[in-house]
Structures are given as structure tokens and as C-alpha cells.
N, C-alpha and C positions, 0 to 999 in steps of 0.2 A: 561288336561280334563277340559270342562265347569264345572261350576256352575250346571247349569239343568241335566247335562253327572251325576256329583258325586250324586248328590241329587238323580235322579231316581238307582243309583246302589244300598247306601243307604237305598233306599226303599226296593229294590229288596232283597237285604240282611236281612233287618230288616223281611221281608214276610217271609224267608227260615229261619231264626232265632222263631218266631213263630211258625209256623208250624212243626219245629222238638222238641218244647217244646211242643206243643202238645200232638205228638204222642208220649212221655216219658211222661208224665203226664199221659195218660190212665191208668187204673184201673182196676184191676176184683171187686174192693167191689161195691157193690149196693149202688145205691140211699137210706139210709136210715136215720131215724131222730133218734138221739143219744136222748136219755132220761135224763132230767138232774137228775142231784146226787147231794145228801150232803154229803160231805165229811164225817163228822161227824159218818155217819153209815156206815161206813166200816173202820175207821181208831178211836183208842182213843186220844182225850184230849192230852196227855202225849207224842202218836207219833205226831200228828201234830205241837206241839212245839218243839220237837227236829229236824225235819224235817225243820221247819221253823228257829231254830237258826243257826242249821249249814249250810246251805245252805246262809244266811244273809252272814255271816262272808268269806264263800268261792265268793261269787259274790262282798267282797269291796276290796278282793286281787284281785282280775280277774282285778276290774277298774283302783288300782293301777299299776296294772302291764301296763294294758295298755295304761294307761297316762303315764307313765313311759318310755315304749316303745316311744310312737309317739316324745316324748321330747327329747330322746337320739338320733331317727333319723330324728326328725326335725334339731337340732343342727350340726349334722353327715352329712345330706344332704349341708347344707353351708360350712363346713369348712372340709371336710373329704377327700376332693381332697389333701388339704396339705400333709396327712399321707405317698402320696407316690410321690410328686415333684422330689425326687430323685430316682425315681425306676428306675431301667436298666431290666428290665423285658420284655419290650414291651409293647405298649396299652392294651394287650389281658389279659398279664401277671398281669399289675399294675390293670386292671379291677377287676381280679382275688382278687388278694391282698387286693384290696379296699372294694369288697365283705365279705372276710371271716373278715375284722377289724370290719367291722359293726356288721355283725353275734356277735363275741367277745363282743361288747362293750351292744349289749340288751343284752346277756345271763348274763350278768356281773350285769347290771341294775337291770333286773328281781328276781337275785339270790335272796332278801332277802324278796320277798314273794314268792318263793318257798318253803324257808323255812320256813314262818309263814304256808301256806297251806299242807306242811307236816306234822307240829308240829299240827294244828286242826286235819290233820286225823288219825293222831297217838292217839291226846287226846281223840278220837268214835271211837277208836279202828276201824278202817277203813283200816289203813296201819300199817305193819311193820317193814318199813324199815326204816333204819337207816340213818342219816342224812349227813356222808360223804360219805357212798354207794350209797344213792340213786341219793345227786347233785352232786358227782364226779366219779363213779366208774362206771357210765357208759358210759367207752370213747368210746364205738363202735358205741352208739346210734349217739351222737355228732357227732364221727370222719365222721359216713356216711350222717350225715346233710352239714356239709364243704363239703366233695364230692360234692354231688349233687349241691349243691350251686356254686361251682367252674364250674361243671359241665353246671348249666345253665348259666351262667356269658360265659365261651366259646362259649356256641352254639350262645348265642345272643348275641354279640360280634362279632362273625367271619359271622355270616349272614351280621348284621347288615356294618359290611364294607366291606363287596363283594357287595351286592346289595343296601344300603342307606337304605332310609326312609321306606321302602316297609318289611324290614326285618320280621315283626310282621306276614306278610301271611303265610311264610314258616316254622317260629319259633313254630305256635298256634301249627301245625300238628306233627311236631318233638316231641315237649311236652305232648302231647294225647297219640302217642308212648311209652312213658319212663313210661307215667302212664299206661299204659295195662302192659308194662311188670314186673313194678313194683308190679302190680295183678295180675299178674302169678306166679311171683317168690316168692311171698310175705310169702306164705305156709310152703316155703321150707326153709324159716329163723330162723322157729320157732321150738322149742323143744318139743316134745310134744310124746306121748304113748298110746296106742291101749283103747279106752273104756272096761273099767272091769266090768261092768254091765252086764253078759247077756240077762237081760230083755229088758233095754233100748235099745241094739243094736238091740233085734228084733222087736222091736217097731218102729224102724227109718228105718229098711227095708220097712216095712208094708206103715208107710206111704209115703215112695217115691214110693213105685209103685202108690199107690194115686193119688200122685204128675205126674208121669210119669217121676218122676225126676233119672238118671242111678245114680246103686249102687256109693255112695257116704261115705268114712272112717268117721265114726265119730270117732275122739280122743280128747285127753285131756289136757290140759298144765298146770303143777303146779307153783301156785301163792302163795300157801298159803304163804311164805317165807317172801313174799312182803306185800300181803293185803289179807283184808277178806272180799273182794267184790264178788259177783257172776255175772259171765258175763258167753258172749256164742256170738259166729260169724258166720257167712258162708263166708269161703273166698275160694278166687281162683279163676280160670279160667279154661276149659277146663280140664287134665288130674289132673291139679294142687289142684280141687275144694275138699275142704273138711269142714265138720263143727266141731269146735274146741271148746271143754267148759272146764270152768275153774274148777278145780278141787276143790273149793270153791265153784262150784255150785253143784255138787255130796259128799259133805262131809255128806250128811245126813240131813242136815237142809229144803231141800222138799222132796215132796211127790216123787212117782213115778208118780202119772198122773201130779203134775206140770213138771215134769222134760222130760215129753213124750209132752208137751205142748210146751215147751222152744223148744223141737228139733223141732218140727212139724214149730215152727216159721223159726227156721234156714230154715228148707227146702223150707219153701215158698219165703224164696229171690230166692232161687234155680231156683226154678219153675219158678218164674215171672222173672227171667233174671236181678235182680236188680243189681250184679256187672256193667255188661255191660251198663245199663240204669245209671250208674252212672259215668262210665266213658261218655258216650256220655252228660251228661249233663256239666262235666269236658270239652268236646271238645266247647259246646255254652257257658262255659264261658271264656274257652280261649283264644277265637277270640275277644270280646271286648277287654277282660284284657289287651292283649298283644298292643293292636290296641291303647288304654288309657297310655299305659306304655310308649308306642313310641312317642305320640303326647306330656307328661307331659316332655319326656327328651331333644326334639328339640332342647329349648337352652341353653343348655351343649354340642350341636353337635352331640344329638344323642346319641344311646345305643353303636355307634361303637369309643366312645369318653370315656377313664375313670372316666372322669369327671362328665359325668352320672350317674355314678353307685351309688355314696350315695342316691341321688335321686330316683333313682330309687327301690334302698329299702323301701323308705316311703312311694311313691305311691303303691307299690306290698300291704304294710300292710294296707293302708288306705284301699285301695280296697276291701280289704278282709275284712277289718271290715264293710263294707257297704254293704258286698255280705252275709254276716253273716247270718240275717235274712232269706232270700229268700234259705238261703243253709239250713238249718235248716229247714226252711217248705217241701222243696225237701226230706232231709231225714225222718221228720215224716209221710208221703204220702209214703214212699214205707216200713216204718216199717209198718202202719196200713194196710196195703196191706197185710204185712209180716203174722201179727196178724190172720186178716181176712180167710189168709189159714190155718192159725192152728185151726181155728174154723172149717172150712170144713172138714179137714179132721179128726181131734177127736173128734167131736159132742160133746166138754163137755166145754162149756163156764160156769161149775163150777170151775174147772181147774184154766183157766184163771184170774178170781176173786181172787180166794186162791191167787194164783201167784202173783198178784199184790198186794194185802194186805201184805203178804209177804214181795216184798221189800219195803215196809217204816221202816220195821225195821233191817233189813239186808243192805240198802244201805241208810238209812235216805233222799231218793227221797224225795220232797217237791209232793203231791198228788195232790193240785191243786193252781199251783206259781201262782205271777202275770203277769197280759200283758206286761211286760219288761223285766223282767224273760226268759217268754215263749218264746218272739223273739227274746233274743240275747242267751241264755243257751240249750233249749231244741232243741236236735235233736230228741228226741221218742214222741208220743203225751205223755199227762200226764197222770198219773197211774189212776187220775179220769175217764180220757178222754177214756182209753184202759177196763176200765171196765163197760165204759156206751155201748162201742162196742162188748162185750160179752153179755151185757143184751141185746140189740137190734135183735144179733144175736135169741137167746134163743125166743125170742118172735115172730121171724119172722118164728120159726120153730113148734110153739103154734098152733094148730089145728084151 
């Protein structure tokens, strides 16, 4: 292929790369101008410094970790082919192998600020788990990260030496795959029990017909064991789709109309299709990814060469720390979306407010971080940001 041939395909790709962010990007929230806030009057003195300490401390373990990381597989990337000069495995085999040492040697790295970041949210009463439970006793979480790992090391492996340099075209779509049905099954993973509320459940009937969203199980999964965080999801796909809250967000600590708020959110991913809008934005970045993986490992010989594969760990992570930001802005655009439907459909952007107010002391949320912060930590907008979006609401609905 020419020069002018690659360049105009290029194009043509980068136009269809465009245009299918676009139409994922679309919105139902209006055009509206968020009112600024002082933090000051909705949060005190006392939360905003706790908010602000703990969060300091969790963001200089995040950096460590992750300088920590890039230096284990910077090193690992040079010298980590030695680990298996004598493998009788096969290329496919020893790729393998070479995969899960690396996995091994960041988890190993990492370990000793996981444990300083468990030991802070043990001290805010945040979590209660326990320190050999939580970074060893759970081998399944682990064991099915090897899996997968092993798993993608095969597929891009065995493409990449049937067909060469090209393997990255047929790999992105493979990979797109495993993520949907990983969103399918994902529900089915988890432990969870019938919502014992019956108010709430008839409150989340109510507003899915709203929504036009079909009857959807809301249940429950207990956490308390572990932390005393309050979370809430909508997962699934198809038959699979259900919304799951943590039983630390039903202990009693909200209201009923926050808790008929929280679900109202859940349902609006429903509604607005945000799983599926999430894998598809998964499918536009896996066509670079994989396309950047392939061109970084060339001279190593390629992804169908074992000798790639340390390298190819460090660019997977590099990558990812530079998709970071822009992945983050993606998910606070389909929370505020999310938000935006719980406003519609419970008219009480009182609600909302409480709710937020709320967690700065229940999750010690930083209310309004910094611009560094915000792009490399926050996937929700900030709890300032989500309650200038209930006021605007309220005022748009002002006579």
C-alpha cells in the first residue's frame, strides 16, 4: 500500500472513529448553565477537611503505586524475556508464562500500598476488612485476572502468527466480545437477595414505567462485612439487567426519597442504554489500543514472538494511564445523564441535594477536588457539580 493509499484509509477511519463518538456522546440533558456554588454552604468546615485529608493521602498511594508499577514493567519489559529462555512450552506457552510473571511481579510491587490504603480506610472507618483477607483470601478475584490474562496473551498470540502484523484488526473485535459477555454474565457472579423494602420496590416499579424501562429485579448485596461505603449499579445486559444496592446504602442512614433517587438513577442508565454505550466506546478504544500495541512490539517480532510480551505489558498500562482522563470524562457524561433522569422522573431535586450532602460524610467524597484530581480520579461529576445540576434543574421548572 502507498503512502497516499495509507494516509487517505487513515482518514477515512479517523472520520468513522469521530462520528461513532459522536453519536455516543449525545445526551437527553439540556443545554443548561450550572449555577456556581460555594462549597461552604452545603458542606461544614470540619467535612471539607476530612474530605480533603483523606483523599490527599489516598491520591500519594495511587502515585506510588503507580510509579512503582511503570518501574517494575519498565525493567520487566528489558530483561523479562530471560525468565523463560528455557521454556519448552511453545511460543504461545512461554508468552503465556511471561504474562502471568509480570502480572506476579506488579501485584507483588504494589502490595505495600495496598496495604497502607487499606490501613487509611480502616482508620475513617471506611472498610472492615481485614488485612490478610482482603490482599490474600481472595484467590478467585486473582485467579480469574491470570485467566483472562492467559486468555488474552492466547488470542493475540495465535492471531498474531497466523496472520502477522495485521493481527490487531481481528483481535479489537474478539476483545469487544468477551467484554459484552462479560456484561452479561457479570450479574450472575454476584451474591445478592430480593430488596426487603416494599416501598422502595414500588417506587422503582413506578419509575420504570417512566422510564419505559421493562420490569427490572432490584436487589441487594451485603457489604457490610467488608466496608461501610454506600454504592448502587445497574448492571447487565438483556435478561441479565438488574440494579444492585449495597446493603450499606439501605441500613437506615437515608431517607426514603434519597433512596427512591439513588434507584431512579440506576434506572436511567437503563433507559439511556449506558451499558451498551459503554461497551461501544470500549469497541473505539480498542481499535487504537490494539493498533499502538502492535506497532510498540514490532521489534521484538511482533505480538506472535514471546519476546514481546514484557513490552507489551507496559505499553497496555502506559496506555491506559493516558486514556485515563478522557475515560473518566466519558463516565461523568453518562452519570450526569444518569442524574438528569432521576430528576425527570422524581421531580424532587430536594432529594438529590440531601443525597449529596450526605455523602461527604458517609464516603468522605472530596465535594469540590482539584483540576488534577478531577482528570485523573473522578469518574462521577463532583458532588458540587451534581448539586448545581439539581438546582438548575429546580429553576428550569420555576414558573
Amino acid at each position: 500500500m502507498t503512502r497516499a493509499r495509507a494516509a487517505a484509509v487513515l482518514a477515512v477511519l479517523a472520520a468513522a472513529w469521530a462520528v461513532a463518538a459522536w453519536l455516543l456522546w449525545r445526551t437527553s440533558v439540556p443545554s443548561l448553565r450550572l449555577p456556581h456554588l460555594d462549597e461552604r454552604r452545603y458542606f461544614t468546615a470540619a467535612q471539607l477537611r476530612a474530605a480533603d485529608d483523606f483523599s490527599r493521602f489516598g491520591e500519594l498511594t495511587w502515585l506510588g503505586a503507580t510509579v512503582v508499577q511503570l518501574a517494575v514493567l519498565a525493567v520487566y519489559a528489558r530483561r523479562g524475556i530471560a525468565f523463560a529462555r528455557e521454556s519448552a512450552a511453545g511460543p504461545i506457552g512461554t508468552g503465556m508464562l511471561l504474562g502471568m510473571i509480570g502480572f506476579a511481579l506488579v501485584w507483588l510491587a504494589q502490595l505495600p500500598f495496598s496495604v497502607a490504603d487499606l490501613w487509611w480506610q480502616r482508620r475513617h472507618g471506611l472498610s472492615h476488612a481485614g488485612y490478610v483477607g482482603s490482599l490474600f483470601g481472595n484467590w478467585f478475584a486473582l485467579g480469574a485476572e491470570f485467566v483472562f490474562l492467559s486468555l488474552a496473551l492466547a488470542i493475540v498470540m495465535g492471531l498474531a502468527r497466523r496472520i502477522g502484523r495485521l493481527w490487531w484488526l481481528p483481535a479489537a473485535p474478539v476483545f469487544v466480545g468477551l467484554a459484552t459477555l462479560f456484561a452479561f454474565v457479570t450479574p450472575w457472579l454476584v451474591s445478592t437477595h430480593p430488596l426487603g423494602d416494599p416501598q422502595l420496590r414500588a417506587a422503582a416499579a413506578r419509575l420504570e414505567s417512566r422510564e419505559g424501562v421493562s420490569r427490572v429485579p432490584v436487589v441487594v448485596e451485603d457489604v457490610h462485612d467488608v466496608t461501610s461505603l454506600p454504592n448502587a449499579e445497574a448492571t447487565g445486559i438483556g435478561p441479565s439487567r438488574r440494579i444492585v444496592l449495597w446493603d450499606t446504602l439501605v441500613d437506615g442512614r437515608f431517607s426514603e426519597r434519597e433512596l427512591r433517587f439513588v434507584v431512579a438513577h440506576e434506572i436511567g442508565h437503563l433507559a439511556r442504554n449506558h451499558i451498551w454505550k459503554s461497551i461501544g466506546w470500549y469497541t473505539l478504544f480498542a481499535f487504537p489500543g490494539a493498533f499502538l500495541i502492535a506497532a510498540a512490539t514490532r521489534r521484538r517480532g511482533g505480538m506472535g514472538e514471546p519476546a514481546a510480551v514484557p513490552l507489551s505489558l507496559l505499553v497496555l498500562v502506559v496506555l491506559g494511564l493516558l486514556a485515563l482522563p478522557l475515560e473518566n470524562a466519558i463516565s461523568r457524561h453518562l452519570e450526569q445523564e444518569a442524574d438528569w433522569r432521576a430528576l425527570v422522573t422524581t421531580h424532587d431535586p430536594a432529594a438529590d441535594v440531601s443525597l449529596m450532602r450526605r455523602f461527604v460524610a458517609t464516603t468522605l467524597d472530596e465535594p469540590n477536588p482539584s483540576l488534577v484530581d478531577y482528570l485523573v480520579f473522578e469518574n462521577h461529576p463532583t458532588l458540587l457539580q451534581r448539586i448545581a445540576l439539581a438546582k438548575a434543574y429546580a429553576a428550569a421548572q420555576s414558573p
